[in-house]
C-alpha positions in Angstrom: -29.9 26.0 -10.1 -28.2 24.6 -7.0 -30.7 24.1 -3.7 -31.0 27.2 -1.6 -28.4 27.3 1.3 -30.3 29.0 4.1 -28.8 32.4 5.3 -26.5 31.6 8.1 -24.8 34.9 10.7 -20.7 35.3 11.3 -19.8 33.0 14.4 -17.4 34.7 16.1 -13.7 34.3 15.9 -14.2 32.0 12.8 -14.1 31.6 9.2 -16.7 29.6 7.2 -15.5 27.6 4.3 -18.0 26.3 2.1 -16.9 23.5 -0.5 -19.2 23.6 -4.0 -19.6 20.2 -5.4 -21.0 20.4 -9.1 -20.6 18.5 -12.4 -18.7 20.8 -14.9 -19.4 20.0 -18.6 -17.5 21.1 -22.1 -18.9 24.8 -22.5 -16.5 27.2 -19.9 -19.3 30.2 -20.1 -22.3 27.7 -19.1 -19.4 26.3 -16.1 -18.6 29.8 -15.0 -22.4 30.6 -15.1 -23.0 27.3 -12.9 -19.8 28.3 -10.5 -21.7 32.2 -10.2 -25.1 30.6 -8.8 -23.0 28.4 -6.3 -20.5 30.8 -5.2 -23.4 33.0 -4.4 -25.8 30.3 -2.5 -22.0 30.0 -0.8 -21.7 33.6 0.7 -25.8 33.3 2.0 -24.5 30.5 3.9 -21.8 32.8 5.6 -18.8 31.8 3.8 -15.5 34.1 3.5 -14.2 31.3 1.2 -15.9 29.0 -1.5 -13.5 26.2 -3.0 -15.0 24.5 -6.2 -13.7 21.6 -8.0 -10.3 20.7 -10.2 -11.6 21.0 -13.7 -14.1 23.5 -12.9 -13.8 24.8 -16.1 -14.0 22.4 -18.6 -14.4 18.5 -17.6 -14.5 15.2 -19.6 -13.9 11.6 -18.3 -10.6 10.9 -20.6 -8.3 13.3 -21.0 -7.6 14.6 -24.8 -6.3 16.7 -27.8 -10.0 18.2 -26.5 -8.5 19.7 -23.0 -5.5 20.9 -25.6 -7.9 22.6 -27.5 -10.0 24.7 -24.9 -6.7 25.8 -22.4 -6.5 29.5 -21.9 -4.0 31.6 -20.5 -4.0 32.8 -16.6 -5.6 36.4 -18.9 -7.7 34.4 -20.4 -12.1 34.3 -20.7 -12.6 31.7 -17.3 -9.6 33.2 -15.0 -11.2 36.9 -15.5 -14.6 35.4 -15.2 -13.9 33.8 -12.1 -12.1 37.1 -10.6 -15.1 39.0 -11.2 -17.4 36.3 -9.7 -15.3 36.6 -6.7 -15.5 40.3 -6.5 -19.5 40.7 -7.6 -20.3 38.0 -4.4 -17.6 39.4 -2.5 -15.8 36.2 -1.0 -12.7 34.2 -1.8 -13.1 31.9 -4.5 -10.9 28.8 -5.6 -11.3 26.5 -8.5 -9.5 24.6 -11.2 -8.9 25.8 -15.0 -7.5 24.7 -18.0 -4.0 26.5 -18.4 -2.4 26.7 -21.7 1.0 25.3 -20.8 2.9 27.9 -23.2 5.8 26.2 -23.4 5.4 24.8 -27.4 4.8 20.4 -25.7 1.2 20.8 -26.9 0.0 20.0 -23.1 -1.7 22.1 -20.4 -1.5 22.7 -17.0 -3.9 21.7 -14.2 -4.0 25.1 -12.4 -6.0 25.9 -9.1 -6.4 30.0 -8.7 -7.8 31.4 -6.0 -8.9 35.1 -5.7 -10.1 37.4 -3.0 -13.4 39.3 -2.7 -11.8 42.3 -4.5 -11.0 40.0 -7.4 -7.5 40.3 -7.2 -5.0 36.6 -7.4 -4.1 35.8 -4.5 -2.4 32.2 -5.3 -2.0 29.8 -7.9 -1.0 25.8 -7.3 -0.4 24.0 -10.6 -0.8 20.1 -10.2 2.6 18.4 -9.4 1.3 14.3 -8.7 -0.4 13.7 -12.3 -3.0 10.7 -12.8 -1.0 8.2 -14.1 -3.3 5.4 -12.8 -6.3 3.3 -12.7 -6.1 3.0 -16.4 -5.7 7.1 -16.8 -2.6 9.0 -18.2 -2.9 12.6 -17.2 0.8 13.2 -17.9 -0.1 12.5 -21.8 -2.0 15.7 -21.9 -0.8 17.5 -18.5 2.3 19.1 -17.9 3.5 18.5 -14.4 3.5 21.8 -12.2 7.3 22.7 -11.0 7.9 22.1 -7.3 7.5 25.5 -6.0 6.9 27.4 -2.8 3.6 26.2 -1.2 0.9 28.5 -2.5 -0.8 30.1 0.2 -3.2 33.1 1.3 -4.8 34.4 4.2 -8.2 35.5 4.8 -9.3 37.1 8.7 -5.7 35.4 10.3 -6.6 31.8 8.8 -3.9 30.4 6.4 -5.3 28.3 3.5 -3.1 26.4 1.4 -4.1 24.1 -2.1 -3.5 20.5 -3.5 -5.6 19.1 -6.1 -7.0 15.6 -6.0 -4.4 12.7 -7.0 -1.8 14.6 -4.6 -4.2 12.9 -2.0 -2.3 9.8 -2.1 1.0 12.1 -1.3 1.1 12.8 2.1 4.2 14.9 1.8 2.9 17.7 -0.3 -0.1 18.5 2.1 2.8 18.3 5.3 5.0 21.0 3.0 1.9 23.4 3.3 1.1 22.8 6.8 4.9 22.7 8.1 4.8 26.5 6.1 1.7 27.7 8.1 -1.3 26.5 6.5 -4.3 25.4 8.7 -6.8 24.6 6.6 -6.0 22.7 3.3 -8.2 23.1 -0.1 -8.3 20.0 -2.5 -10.6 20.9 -5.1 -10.8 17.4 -7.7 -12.2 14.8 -10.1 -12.0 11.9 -8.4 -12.8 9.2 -11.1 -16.0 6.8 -9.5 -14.4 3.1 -9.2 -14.4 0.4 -7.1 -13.5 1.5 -3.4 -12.6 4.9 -5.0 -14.8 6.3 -2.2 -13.9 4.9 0.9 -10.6 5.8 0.0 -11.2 8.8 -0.7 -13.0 9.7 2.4 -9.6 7.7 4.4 -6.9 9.8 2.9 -8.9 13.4 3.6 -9.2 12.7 6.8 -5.5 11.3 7.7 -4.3 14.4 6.0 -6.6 16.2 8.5 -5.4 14.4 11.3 -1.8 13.9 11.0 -1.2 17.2 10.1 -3.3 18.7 12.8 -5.1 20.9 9.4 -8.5 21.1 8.2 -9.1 20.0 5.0 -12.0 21.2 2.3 -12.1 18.6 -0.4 -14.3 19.8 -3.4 -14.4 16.5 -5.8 -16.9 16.6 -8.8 -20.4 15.6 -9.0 -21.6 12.7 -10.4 -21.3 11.4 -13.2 -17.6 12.4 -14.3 -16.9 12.3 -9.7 -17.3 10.4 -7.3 -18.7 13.4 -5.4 -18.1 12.4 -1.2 -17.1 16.3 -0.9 -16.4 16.9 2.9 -15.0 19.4 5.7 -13.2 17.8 8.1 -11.4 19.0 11.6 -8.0 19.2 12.7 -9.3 15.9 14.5 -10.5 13.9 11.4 -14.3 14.8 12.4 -16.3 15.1 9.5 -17.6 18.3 9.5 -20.2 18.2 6.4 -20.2 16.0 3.6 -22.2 15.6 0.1 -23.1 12.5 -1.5 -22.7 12.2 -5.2 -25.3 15.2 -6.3 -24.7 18.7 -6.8 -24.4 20.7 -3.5 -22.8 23.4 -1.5 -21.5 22.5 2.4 -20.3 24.6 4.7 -18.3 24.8 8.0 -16.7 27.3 10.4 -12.7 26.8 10.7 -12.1 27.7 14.4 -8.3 28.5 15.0 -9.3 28.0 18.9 -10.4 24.6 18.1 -7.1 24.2 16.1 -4.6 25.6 19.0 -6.4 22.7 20.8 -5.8 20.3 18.5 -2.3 21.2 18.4 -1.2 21.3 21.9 -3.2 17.8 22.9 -1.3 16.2 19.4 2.0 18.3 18.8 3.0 16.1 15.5 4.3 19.3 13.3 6.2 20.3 16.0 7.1 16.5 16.9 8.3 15.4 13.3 12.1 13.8 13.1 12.2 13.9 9.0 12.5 16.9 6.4 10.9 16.5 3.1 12.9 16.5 0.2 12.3 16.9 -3.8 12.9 13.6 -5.7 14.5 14.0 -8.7 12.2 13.4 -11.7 12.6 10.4 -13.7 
């Protein structure tokens, strides 16, 4: 059971976020049950929109002919049962699944979906910058996702856009979704515990925040298969709320007032001299 969240009232003119950080295991039910309890203590806390972690539905440390094995379609037992966690608690929810890549290569697809509180989709981001480091080779098992339009939705006039984890270290995919009208950006992942893996962690969430002038709800896995270090952070870099390495939910209102202030005293979307531009794959 996660710890109770106390009941927190609507602040006006805003939208609370909450960010679940748990540690997902090999059975999808026993995940979705987990992801049910949290999303809930989410919505007690006030959120319109609860953003769980890549992996959500089935994690291990390595990557395998496992993942192969347990990928479903976007139809499939964990995408219906998160739509209908979404509409039973009546909020947004976003979270990582294992897609069956359908395409005969014998890989998935690391696929964020988000859904609104009626539990219809509402987006769907498949990873593009796969985890070809620190001794890790997602690409072996993980088809890449194709360079598409951001994926955005809107909930109560705030624009939320998605990344997942490793696209971190890529500032140009989190500029693509703010440059197309997203002001607060989701990152649910598994970031792998290592050496410094924290600190930069912790850096890169909030220069995306700041040079992008976004907020930014980074969901990372608890311990032991995460780092954990789950955060909301300002259009500023302010650290809003943060988790250490446990299981948790955190919450935090995104103010667009707060945001329209952050944008005229720094203008840098408005400021930028340089297009981004899809490299040719290799």
């Amino acid at each position: 059971m996660p710890p109770e969240v106390p009941s927190r009232p609507a602040e006006p003119n805003t939208v609370r976020v909450a960010v679940i950080q748990f540690a997902p295991g090999v059975e999808p039910a026993e995940n979705l049950a987990a992801l049910r309890e949290h999303v809930g203590a989410a919505a007690r806390a006030g959120a319109r929109v609860a953003v769980a972690p890549e992996y959500s539905m089935y994690a291990v440390t390595r990557l395998d002919e496992r993942v192969v094995a347990v990928a479903e379609p976007l139809d499939g037992p964990f995408a219906t049962g998160l739509a209908r966690i979404a509409a039973d608690v009546g909020i947004h929810v976003v979270a990582g699944m294992v897609e069956a890549a359908g395409d005969g290569s014998g890989r998935i697809r690391n696929t964020l979906l988000a859904y609104d509180p009626a539990g219809n989709p509402v987006a769907r981001y498949r990873k593009v910058h796969l985890y070809d480091a620190f001794g890790h080779k997602e690409s072996d098992v993980v088809a890449a996702g194709e360079i598409e339009a951001p994926a955005l939705f809107t909930v109560d006039g705030v624009t939320f856009g998605m990344q997942t984890c490793f696209d971190l270290r890529f500032p140009e995919g989190f500029r693509r979704a703010a440059a197309a009208g997203a002001q607060v950006l989701l990152l649910p992942a598994q970031w792998i515990p290592g050496p410094d893996k924290v600190d930069q962690w912790t850096m890169l969430v909030r220069a995306r925040a700041i040079e992008n002038t976004v907020y930014v709800a980074a969901a990372d896995q608890a311990a032991p298969r995460g780092a954990g270090a789950s955060m909301i952070v300002d259009p500023a870099g302010r650290v809003l709320a943060e988790l250490g390495d446990a299981t948790g939910v955190i919450s935090a209102p995104i103010d667009p007032a707060l945001l329209s202030r952050v944008r005229a005293a720094n203008p840098s979307l408005a400021l930028r001299r340089f297009a981004i531009v899809e490299r040719a794959a290799e």
